[in-house]
Structure formats: C-alpha cells, structure tokens
C-alpha positions, 0 to 999 in steps of 0.5 A: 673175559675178553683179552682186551677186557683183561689188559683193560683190568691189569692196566687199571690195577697197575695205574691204582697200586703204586707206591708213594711216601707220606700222606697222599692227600698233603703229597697231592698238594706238594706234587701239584706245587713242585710242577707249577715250580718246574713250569716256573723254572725257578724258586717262586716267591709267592704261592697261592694253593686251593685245595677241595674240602676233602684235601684239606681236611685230610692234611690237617693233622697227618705228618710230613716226612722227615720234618717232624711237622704236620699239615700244609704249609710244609708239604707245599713248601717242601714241594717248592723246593725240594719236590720233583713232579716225576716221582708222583705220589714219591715226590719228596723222595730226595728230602734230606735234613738239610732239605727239610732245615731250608724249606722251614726257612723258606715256609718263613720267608714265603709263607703260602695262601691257602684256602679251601675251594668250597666250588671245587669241581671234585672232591679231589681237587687242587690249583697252584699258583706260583709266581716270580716277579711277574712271572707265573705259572699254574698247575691243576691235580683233580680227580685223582692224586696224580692227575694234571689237568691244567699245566701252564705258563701261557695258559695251554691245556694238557690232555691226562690219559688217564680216564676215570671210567668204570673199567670194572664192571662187577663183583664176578670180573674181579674175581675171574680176573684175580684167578686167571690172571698171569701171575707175572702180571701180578707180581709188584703185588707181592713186591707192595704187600713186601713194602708195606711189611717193613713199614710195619717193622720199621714202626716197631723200632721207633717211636710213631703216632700212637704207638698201637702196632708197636705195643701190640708186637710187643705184647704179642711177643711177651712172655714173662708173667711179670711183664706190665702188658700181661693183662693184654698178653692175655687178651691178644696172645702170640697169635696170626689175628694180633700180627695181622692187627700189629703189622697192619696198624703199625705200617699206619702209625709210621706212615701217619707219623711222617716217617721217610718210608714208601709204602704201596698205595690202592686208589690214592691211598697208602692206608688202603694198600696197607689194609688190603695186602698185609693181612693177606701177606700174613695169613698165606705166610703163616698157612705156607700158601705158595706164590700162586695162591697168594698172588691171586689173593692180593690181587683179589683183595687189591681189585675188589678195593679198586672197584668199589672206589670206582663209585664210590670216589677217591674221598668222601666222608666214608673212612677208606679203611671200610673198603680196604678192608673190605678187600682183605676180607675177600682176599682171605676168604680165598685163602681159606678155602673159599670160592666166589659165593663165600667171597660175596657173604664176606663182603656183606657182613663188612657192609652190614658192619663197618659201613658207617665209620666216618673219615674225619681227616688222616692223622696217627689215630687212623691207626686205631681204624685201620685195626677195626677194619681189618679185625671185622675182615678177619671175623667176616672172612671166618663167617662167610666161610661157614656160610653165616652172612647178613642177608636181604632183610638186613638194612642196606645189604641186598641179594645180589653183591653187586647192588649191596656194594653199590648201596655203601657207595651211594651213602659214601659218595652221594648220602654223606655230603653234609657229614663232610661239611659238619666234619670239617666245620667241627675240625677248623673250629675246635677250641 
C-alpha cells in the first residue's frame, strides 16, 4: 500500500469515527437548523424543515438529550436556540435544564413545519428554512450527517471538502491497513471504544429504554440462589459473552434514551461505533492483549464497518447493526488468533446470518438489535476460527469477500427501496 493511499485511509477513518451525542438522524436536523440560525443571526420566528424519508423515520421514536422527550420538534427547537453548528454531531453539547425549560416554550411559540422530502436527492437528506421578518436564511445537510451543501443567506453555495468517494478499495486494504498502521494514527480509537464503555456504565445506574443492558449486568453479577433473575443467571452467567452483550447493549439503551452522554460514532452512527469497538474493547481487556493488538483490532473492526457503508450508504432499510457487527466480528477474529482468511470466513457467516434485519427507525428497542448482532459476531468469530463458514452455494455469499460484501450492499442500498416505504407507511399509520 502506497503511502499517499494509507494517508487517504487514515483520513477517511479519522472523518467517519467521530464523537456525537443523542441520535445522529434527529442531530442532523438540529445541526442543519442551528447553521440556518447562525446564517440568520438571530432566534427565528418560523422554521420550515424537509427531511429525506430515512431521516425522518429514524427520529420518530428515538429521545433527545436531557429533554425527557423524543422526535423532531424538540431537536429543531433545541438546535434553534441552544445548538452551535461547530460542534457537529455534539451540536447540543451546551443543553442545560434551563435550556431544555426555554426550547419547550419556544417549540409552543414556533412550532416548525415538517415534511418528509419524498424527491429527496439522497437518502440522507435535510433543508432548513428559517425566517425572521422578512429575513431568511437557509441550510442544506445531504449525504452525510455533517455535510453542508447549501449555506446561504444571498443564495451562495458553499464547497464541502468532504468527497464521498470510494476510498477503500477491498476486504485485503482494511486489513493491510489496520495491521500496519502507526498506532499513534489510531490511538482516538482506544480513546471511542473507552467513550463508549462509560456510556454502557452509565446506563447501568439509571433507568433507560428498556433496561436490557441494565438487567443483563445485573444478572451476570447475581450470585445468590434466591435472587428473581436465577433463571436468567443461569442461562447468561458472569461471563465475557453476557458483558459484551450487557455493555454493548447498554450504551444503546442510554444513548436511544436521550441521555447527555457522547459516544464514538462510525459512519453517522453511535450504534455502529458502539457495536463495533465494545466487544473488541471487552474481549482484548479480558484476554490481556496489549495496546498493540487491540488498537489494530479496532481499527480493523472500525474499517471493515466504514468500507462496507461505503456501497451500501449511510441509511437504508438495512439495520446498521448488520454491518457494526460485522465489523466486530473481524475485529475479534483477530483477536483470537486469526489472519486475513479466518477474518473473511467471519464475514460470511454474518452475511449468511443477519443480512435481513430491517431498520425500522431508532428507538430504545434498537438495543435488543444491537445485542443479536454482536452475539452472531461472537458465535461467527468462534466459527471462522475453526474454519466453519458459509460457502458459495450458500444463498447470497460467494468465494471471493469482496463480491459476498458487495451482494448485502446491493440488497441494502439497491433491493430494500420499497421495504423503506412499507416501513415508514406502517410506522406514521399505526393506530
């Protein structure tokens, strides 16, 4: 590998692992908003939003941090009044109570238009309109969850030099990568897999979502015969599969809970950084691999999740814990001794596994996902390690990775279209 291709990678990786508080989807809109309000200069007194399909249906139901509320129009209203476009994916980072007391008075006062862009150039897709008399300003997000196209006040376009080009190339790039990489390059990988354990600790002492990682930490530590979790002691156990499954999931339960807590992204994502660093984190903390062979771990894990979104695109009615947790599964096969082969046998039995799991929105219950992701990764890591796999005759896996990858991304990205619109359909109709 090239040096100039390696500096390409680690740029890439540096631009799609970054940390962000909340739920990225309704973040997006609360960025976009608080840069149409920074172009305004002042509080507007109308704001219109149209969001692409995919935005929309992944804000519905998650909650805003420190607001005890969830959906849009507290996140746009937060992003109006409190939100700073400089902190990105953190844009809410300066909420208070008195802040969140003020935005709810103002959602009353300016209550914003929303509608869902159904011609949206890209599945990832957000235009603010803000006004003030008869002044307006107006900002644009499309493509990924931080990238302006269209920041104006006297209608000038601005250039992002952020390019959404394929910088990865193949399955045998991220892996020379992560195993050669200077590890000082890597380093805020350790710092994000660290991140997103205390967000896991944290949920363990509150009361969020669903309380799955919460009930699995306290079961795997129950050791008294008389205890009501006995039955389910039993079952999960003080082991490293339960704590993987009860940190990794309890981050979730925090972050989908609204919880003031930042954790490391991959690809726009918290769940998918969650998914793909805390099992490794776990696993090489637990075996007392040094800061070597857990760097280069993550960074496998990390990259393998980044070049599979590539094709695939940052939403789509694919559940990003499918890739996530295909990332953690290479990432532990490598940890467990395994080279670049036993890394690709992982990945097909993720993709002979899990491949279908839909996203229907971010929510609590995208905890109980992000658990039967990272539990196939643990069982297909053991797998490929003993050369089982799923092979060519298999339904959508083929020989070569990189085809097999490509084939899940197609049904993601190109196959799953009319999924997303009966998904959204069932979800703004229930009754």
């Amino acid at each position: 590998m090239t040096n100039h291709k390696s500096s390409d990678i680690l740029t890439l990786l540096h631009r799609e692992v970054v940390p962000a508080i909340g739920c990225t989807e309704p973040m997006c809109v609360a960025l976009c908003v608080a840069r149409a309000k920074e172009q305004l200069g002042c509080e507007p007194d109308a704001i219109t939003v149209s969001v692409s399909k995919n935005i929309y249906k992944n804000a519905m139901g998650v909650g805003i941090p420190c607001t005890g509320m969830s959906g849009l129009p507290i996140a746009i209203a937060l992003g109006a009044t409190v939100g700073k476009s400089a902190y990105e994916l953190e844009v809410l980072r300066d909420t208070t109570p008195e802040a969140v007391a003020y935005a709810k008075s103002y959602m009353q006062r300016v209550p914003p238009t929303i509608r869902i862009a159904h011609d949206a150039p890209d599945m990832l897709y957000v235009h603010v309109q803000v006004s003030k008399g008869s002044k307006t300003a107006e900002a644009t997000i499309q493509g990924s969850h931080t990238h302006f196209t269209e920041h104006e006040v006297t209608n000038t376009e601005l250039t992002n030099s952020e390019t959404h080009q394929h910088v990865v190339s193949s399955l045998r790039e991220v892996y020379d990568f992560a195993l050669n990489v200077p590890l000082a390059d890597v380093q805020f990988l350790m710092d994000g897999a660290k991140m997103n354990m205390a967000a896991a600790e944290k949920s363990f002492m509150g009361s969020y979502g669903h309380g799955l990682g919460r009930l699995l930490h306290t079961v795997s530590n129950q050791h008294l015969t008389n205890s009501p979790h006995t039955q389910m002691s039993n079952i999960f156990g003080d082991t490293l599969f339960t704590k993987i499954l009860c940190y990794t999931c309890g981050a979730c339960d925090a972050r989908m809970s609204g919880a003031m807590v930042p954790v490391m992204s991959n690809s726009g994502s918290g769940n998918q950084g969650i998914s793909c660093s805390i099992p490794v984190y776990l696993y090489a903390l637990e075996h007392n691999m040094d800061e070597e062979q857990t760097l280069r771990a993550l960074t496998l894990s990390n990259l393998t999740v980044v070049y599979i979104k590539q094709s695939l695109g940052r939403l789509s009615a694919l559940c990003g814990c499918v890739v996530a947790a295909t990332g953690s599964a290479a990432g532990l096969t490598y940890l467990m001794g395994g080279q670049y082969d036993e890394v690709t046998f992982a990945i097909k039995n993720m993709i002979a596994n899990i491949s279908g799991m839909i996203c229907d929105g971010a929510k609590p219950a995208c905890a109980l996902k992000v658990t039967s992701g990272v539990a196939t990764a643990v069982l297909s890591a053991s797998m490929a390690m003993h050369h089982s796999f799923a092979e060519a005759t298999e339904g959508i896996v083929e020989n070569d990775i990189d085809r097999t990858i490509h084939n899940l991304t197609r049904i993601g990205h190109d196959g799953m279209c009319q999924t997303d619109d009966l998904i959204i359909d069932i979800m703004t109709n229930k009754q």
